[in-house]
N, C-alpha and C positions, 0 to 999 in steps of 0.2 A: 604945457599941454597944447595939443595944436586946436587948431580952427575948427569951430564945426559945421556940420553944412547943414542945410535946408530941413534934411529926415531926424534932423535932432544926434545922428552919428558922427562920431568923434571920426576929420578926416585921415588921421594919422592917429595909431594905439598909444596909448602910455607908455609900453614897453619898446617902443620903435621910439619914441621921442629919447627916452633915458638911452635908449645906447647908441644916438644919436650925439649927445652929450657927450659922454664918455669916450666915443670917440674921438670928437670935437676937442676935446682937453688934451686926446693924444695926438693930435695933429693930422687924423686919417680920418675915411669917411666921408660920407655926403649927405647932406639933409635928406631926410627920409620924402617919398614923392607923394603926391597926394593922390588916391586913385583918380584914374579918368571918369569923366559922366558914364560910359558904356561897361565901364568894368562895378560902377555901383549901381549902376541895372542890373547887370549878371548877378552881383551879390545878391540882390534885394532881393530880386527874381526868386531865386533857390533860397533863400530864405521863406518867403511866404507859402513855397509849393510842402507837402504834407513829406512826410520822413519815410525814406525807402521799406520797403518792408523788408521786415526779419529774414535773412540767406538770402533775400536777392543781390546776386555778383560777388556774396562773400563765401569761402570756401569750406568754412565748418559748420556753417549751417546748412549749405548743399551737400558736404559729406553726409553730416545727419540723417537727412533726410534720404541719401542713395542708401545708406546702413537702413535705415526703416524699409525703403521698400524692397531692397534682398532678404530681410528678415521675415518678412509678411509672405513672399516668394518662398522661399524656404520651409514655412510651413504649411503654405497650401500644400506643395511638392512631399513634402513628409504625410499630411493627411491623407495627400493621393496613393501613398505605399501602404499605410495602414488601411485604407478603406480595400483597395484591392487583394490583399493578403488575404482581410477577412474574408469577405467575397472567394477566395482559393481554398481556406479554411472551412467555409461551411458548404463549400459544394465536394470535399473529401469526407468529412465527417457533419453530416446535415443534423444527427442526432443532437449535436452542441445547442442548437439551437431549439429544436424540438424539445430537448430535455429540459432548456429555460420557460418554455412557454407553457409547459404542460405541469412542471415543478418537478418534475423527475430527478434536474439534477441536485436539490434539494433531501430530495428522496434518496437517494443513490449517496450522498455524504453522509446522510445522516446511517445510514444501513451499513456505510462502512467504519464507523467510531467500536472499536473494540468491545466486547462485551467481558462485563465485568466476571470472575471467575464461579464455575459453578458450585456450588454450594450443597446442595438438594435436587432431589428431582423435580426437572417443570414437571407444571401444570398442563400444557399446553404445547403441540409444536408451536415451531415457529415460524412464522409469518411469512407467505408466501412473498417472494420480494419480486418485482419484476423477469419474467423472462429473456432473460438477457442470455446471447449463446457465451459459453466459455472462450477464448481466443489463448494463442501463446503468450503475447505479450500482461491478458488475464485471465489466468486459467480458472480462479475461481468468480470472476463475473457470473453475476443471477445464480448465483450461491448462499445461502444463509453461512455456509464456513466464510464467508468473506469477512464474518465477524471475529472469528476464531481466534485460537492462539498458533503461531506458528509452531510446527515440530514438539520439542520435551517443553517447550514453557508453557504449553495445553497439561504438561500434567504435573500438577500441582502437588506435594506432598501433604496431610495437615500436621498436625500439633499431635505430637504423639504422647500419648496418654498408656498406665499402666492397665492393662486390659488380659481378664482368663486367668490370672493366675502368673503373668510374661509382663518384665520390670518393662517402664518407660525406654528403656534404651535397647531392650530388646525389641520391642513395638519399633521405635524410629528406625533400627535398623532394619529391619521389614518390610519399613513401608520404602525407604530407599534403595531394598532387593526390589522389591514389587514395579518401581518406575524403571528400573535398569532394564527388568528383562521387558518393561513394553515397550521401550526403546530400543532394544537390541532385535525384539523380533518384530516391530510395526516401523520404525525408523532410519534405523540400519543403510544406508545405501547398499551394505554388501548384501544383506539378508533379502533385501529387494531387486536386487539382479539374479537372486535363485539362489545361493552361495548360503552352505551350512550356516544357523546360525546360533557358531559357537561361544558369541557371549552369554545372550541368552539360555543355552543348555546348562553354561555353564554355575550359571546361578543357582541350580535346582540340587537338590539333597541326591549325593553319587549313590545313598542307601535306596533310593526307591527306582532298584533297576530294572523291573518289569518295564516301569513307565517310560523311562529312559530309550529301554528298548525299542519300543512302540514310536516315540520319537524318530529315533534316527531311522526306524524301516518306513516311516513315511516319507521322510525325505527321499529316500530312496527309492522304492518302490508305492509310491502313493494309492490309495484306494479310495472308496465312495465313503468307507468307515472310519479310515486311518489316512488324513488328507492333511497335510501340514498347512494346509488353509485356516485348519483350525486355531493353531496357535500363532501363524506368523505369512504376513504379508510380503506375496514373490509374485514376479515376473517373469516374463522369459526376451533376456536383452534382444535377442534377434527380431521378439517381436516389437518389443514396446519399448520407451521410456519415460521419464520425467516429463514432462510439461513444468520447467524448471526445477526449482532446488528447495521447493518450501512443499509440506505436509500438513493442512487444517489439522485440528485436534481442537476435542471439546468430551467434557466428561469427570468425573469425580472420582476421588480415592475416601475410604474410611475403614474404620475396624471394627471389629465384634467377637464377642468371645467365641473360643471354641467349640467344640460338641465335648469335650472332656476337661478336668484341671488343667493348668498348664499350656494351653494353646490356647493362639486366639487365630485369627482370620482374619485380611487383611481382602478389602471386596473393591475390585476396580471397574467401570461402565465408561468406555470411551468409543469415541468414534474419529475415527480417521477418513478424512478424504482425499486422494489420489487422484492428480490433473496426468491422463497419458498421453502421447500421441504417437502416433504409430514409426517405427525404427526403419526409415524410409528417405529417402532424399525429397525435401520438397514437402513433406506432411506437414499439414497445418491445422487438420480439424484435431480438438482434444475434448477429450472425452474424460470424466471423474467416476471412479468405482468409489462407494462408500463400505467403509468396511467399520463394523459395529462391534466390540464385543466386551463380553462380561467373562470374567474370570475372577476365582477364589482362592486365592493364595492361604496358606496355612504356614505354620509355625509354631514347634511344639520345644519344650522343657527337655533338654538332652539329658537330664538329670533322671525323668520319669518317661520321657520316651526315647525309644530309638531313630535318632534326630540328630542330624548335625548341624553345629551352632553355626550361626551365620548362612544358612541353607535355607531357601523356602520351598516349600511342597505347593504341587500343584492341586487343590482339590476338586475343581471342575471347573468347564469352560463350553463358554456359549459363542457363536458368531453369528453375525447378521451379512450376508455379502451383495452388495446393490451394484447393480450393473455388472456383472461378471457372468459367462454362459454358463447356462443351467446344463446338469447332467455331464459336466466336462470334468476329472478330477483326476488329472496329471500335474495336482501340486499348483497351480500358477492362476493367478487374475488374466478373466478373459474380457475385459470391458469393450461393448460391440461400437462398432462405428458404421456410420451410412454406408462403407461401399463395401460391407461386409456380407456374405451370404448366410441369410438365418438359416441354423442347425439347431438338432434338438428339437424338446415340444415344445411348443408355442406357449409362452407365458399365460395366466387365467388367472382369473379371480377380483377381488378390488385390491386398484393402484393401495400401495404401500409406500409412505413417506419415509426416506430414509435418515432422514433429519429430526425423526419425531423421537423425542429420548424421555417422554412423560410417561411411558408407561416400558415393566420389567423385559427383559426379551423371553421370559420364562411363561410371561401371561398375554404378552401382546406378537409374539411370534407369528410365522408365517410359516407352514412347511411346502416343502415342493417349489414350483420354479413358477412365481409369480412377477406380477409388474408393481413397475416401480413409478410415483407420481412426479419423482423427480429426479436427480444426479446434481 
């Protein structure tokens, strides 16, 4: 082991001594040197001075640290994109925010959660929901049908029951005459462009051809008496169309026996609402005609009546039409719009809700050309 010096430091290592030796045995080599005074100042030096710190001069802890501050950059630069979008988002549609602060948009989710099927007649209408105008992209916005069921899954069949004297399977089959033909003449796309509507027709018993009659000469020739408004929702394509592809529906189906053995009565109350807007380049206000009606399907024993099986009769029919011009009846829905010039008399009397379905239209009706509280 070599000499040591003054600071108690071996002047030569152990490991410099042994392969000093080894050398030494192989006949090469030179005794290992002792450092100089100046070179164990330098050692000593940097020894006593404190330990570099952590990345300084070494390159993956200066990576590191270049990686933290583009990362930290990167997301100021990302929160600067989201903060300005927002900023572009609530000065297009200011109401987003509005509607947070006020609970509206609370309000407006909860009013749109489908409402369960109806059952019975309300009690009550229903709840005036915000004024909000209809647009294309929401024709039924600030509509109670925004709850609705779209198009035929608004009408529900029930549970058919043996009723009048007419088996259970005569009943179900009735009641699924009964939804075809308010689908074929309130649903229809063709039936709503004006176009005969021969499904419809064709569901009804060929023996009752007075009524049959009176039918087709309304479509044809329409009158204040004989208006195919009454049975079947039309337009006139040149003026109008769709304000899309869906139809609110809301309203119930049930049965009751006949006025004689052997029949029973099959009674439906629906309401239909219709987003238009006018068959124009560039229209964009839309406007909703409510159309209400009660009708009383029959269905008699071909056995004891003269009746054809699988045929349902018509026994009488009610409509309610909201928003369509009064005193106009060339067959078609006239739903008015702001740049429209009022004709006809002036609507009177108190606003009428056309969404109120708590009471019959037989006792809560309206006659004449009144106003409406809402659309």
């Amino acid at each position: 082991m070599g000499t040591n010096n003054d600071d108690h430091t071996p002047a030569v290592s152990d490991e410099e001594w042994a392969r000093f030796m080894e050398q030494a045995q192989a006949g090469t080599g030179q005794a290992p040197r002792e450092p100089s005074a100046r070179a164990r100042m330098v050692t000593a030096r940097l020894q006593g001075e404190p330990a570099e710190p952590p990345g300084w001069r070494t390159g993956p802890a200066w990576q590191e640290r270049e990686r933290q501050g583009r990362g930290k950059r990167r997301l100021k630069a990302a929160g600067a994109i989201v903060f300005i979008a927002a900023l572009a988002l609530i000065a297009i549609r200011p109401e987003l925010v509005i509607d947070r602060v006020t609970g509206k948009a609370a309000q407006n989710g909860k009013a749109a959660e489908p409402l369960p099927a109806e059952t019975a007649r309300p009690s009550a209408p229903p709840s005036a929901p915000y004024p909000d105008r209809p647009t294309l992209k929401e024709p039924f916005k600030g509509s109670p049908a925004l709850q609705w069921a779209d198009g035929a899954a608004g009408i529900e069949v029930p549970v058919a029951e043996a009723v009048g004297g007419m088996s259970k399977e005569q009943v179900a089959d009735a009641l699924e005459k009964a939804k075809q033909f308010l689908v074929a003449a309130n649903l229809d796309p063709a039936t709503l462009r004006g176009e005969r509507p021969a499904a419809a027709l064709a569901l009804l018993d060929p023996k009752l051809e007075e009524q049959l009659g009176r039918l087709e000469g309304s479509l044809t020739a329409p009158t204040k008496e004989n208006d195919p408004l009454h049975l079947f929702s039309r337009v006139k394509p040149a003026e109008l169309k769709p304000a899309g592809d869906v139809v609110k529906v809301r309203g119930r189906m049930w049965v009751e026996p006949g006025k004689e053995a052997g029949q029973a009565n099959v009674l439906a109350d629906y309401t239909f609402v219709y987003p238009f807007v006018k068959a124009k380049p560039g229209a964009e206000q839309v406007e909703r005609t409510v159309v209400r009606r009660e009708i009383t399907f029959s269905i008699a024993d071909p056995r004891k009546w003269q009746a054809t099986a699988g045929k349902i009769w018509l026994e009488k029919f009610n409509v309610d039409l909201a928003n369509s011009a009064c005193d106009v009846y060339d067959g078609f829905l006239h739903p008015a719009f702001d740049e429209d010039t009022p004709t006809g008399p002036a609507p009177s009397g108190t606003p009428v809700d056309p969404y109120d379905r708590s009471k019959s239209m037989e006792t809560g009706g309206q006659e004449g050309c009144g106003t409406v509280s809402r659309t």
